[in-house]
C-alpha positions in Angstrom: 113.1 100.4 119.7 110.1 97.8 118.4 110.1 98.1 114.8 105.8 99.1 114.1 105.3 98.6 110.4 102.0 96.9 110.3 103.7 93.4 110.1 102.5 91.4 113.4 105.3 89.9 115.6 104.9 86.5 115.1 104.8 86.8 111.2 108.1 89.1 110.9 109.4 86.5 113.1 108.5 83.9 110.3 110.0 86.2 107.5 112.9 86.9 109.4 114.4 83.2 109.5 112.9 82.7 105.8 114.9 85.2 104.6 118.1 84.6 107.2 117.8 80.9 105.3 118.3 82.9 102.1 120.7 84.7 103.3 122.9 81.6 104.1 122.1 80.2 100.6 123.0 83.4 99.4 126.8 83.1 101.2 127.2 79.8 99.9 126.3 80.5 96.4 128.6 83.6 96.5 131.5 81.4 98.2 131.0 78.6 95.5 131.1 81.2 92.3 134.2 83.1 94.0 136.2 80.0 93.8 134.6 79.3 90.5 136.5 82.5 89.4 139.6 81.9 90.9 139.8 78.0 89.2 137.6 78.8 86.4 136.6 81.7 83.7 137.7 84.5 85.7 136.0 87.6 84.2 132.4 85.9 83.6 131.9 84.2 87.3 133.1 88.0 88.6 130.5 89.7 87.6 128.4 86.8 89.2 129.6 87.2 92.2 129.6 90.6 92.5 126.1 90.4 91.5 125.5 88.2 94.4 128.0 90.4 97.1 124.7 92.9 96.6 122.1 90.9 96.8 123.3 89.1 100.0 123.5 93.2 101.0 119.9 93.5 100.4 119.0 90.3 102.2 120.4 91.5 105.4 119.0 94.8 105.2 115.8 94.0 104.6 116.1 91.4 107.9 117.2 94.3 109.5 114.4 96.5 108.3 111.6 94.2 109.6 113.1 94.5 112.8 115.1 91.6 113.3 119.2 90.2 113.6 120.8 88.8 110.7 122.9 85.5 111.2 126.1 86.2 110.8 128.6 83.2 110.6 129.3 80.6 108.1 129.0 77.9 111.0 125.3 79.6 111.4 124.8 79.6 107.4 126.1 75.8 106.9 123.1 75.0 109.1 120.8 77.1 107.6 121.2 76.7 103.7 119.5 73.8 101.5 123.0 74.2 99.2 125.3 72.2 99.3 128.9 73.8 100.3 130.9 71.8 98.1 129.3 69.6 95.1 131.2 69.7 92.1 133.4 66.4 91.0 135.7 68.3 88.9 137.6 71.5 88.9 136.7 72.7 85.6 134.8 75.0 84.3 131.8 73.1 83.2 131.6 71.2 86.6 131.5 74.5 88.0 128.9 75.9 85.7 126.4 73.0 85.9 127.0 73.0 90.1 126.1 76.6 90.3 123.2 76.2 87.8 121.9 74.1 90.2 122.0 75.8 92.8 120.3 78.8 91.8 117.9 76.7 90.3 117.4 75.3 93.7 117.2 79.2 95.5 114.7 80.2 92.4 112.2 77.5 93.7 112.4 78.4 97.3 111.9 82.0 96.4 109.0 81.3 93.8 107.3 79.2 97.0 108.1 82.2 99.7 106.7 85.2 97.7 102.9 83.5 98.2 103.9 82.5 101.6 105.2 86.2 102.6 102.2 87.7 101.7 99.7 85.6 102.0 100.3 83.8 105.3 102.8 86.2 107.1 101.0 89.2 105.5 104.4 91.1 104.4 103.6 92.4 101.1 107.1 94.2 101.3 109.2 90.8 101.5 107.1 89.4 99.1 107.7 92.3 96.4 111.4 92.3 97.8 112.4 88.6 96.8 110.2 88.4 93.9 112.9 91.2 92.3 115.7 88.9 94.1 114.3 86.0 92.5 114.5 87.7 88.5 118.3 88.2 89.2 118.8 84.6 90.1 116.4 83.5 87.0 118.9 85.8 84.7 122.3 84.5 86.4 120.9 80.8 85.7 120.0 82.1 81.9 123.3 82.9 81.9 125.4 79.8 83.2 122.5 77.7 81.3 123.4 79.6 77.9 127.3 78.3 78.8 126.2 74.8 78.5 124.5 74.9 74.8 
């Protein structure tokens, strides 16, 4: 059934394989702080990526909710994301800290530039609200990884 909820089909469209990209950065970013807690400081990067296991949740549910398919594969988010997989020189926790801090840095930006862009070009006031709350968790996980390094 076409999903009707005032969003044209062209802009949902749009949305849709903004957000999929986010999705994929998402996956990375979870992937890259689970094996921070398996090589690193356990009980702190848990809570990060556990914090992250929802939010990718959300991501794909709201794709779904505008009507469209999530991408589903890590072969499909390699392409997709702007992270990359594997940056870190050492295997340490700092190396891992600093990487990650990056990265959501890096996911912050493309949100901050997407919430205009969802509402004011693609008209989807929704996705805009929607990623604007995604983008305070990922401004309180950097808070957090940043406070490791002072």
């Amino acid at each position: 059934m076409k999903t009707q909820i005032g969003i044209k089909p062209e802009d949902s469209v749009q949305v849709a394989d903004s957000l999929n990209k986010l999705l994929a950065d998402e996956h990375v970013l979870y992937i890259k702080t689970r094996n921070a807690h398996w090589n690193a400081q356990h009980v702190f990067f848990e809570g990060q990526y556990r914090e992250l296991e929802d939010m990718i949740d959300q991501v794909a549910e709201r794709i779904r909710a505008i009507g469209h398919y999530t991408e589903g594969t890590m072969e499909d988010y390699l392409k997709l994301t702007q992270l990359n997989e594997k940056s870190r020189e050492n295997n340490d926790s700092l190396s891992f800290i600093k990487d990650l801090l990056s990265d959501h840095e890096s996911v912050i930006i493309e949100m901050r530039e997407n919430i205009t862009r969802f509402a004011d070009e693609w008209h989807d006031l929704g996705s805009s609200d929607f990623i604007t709350g995604l983008m305070k968790t990922h401004e309180k996980m950097a808070w957090m990884l940043r406070s490791h390094l002072q």
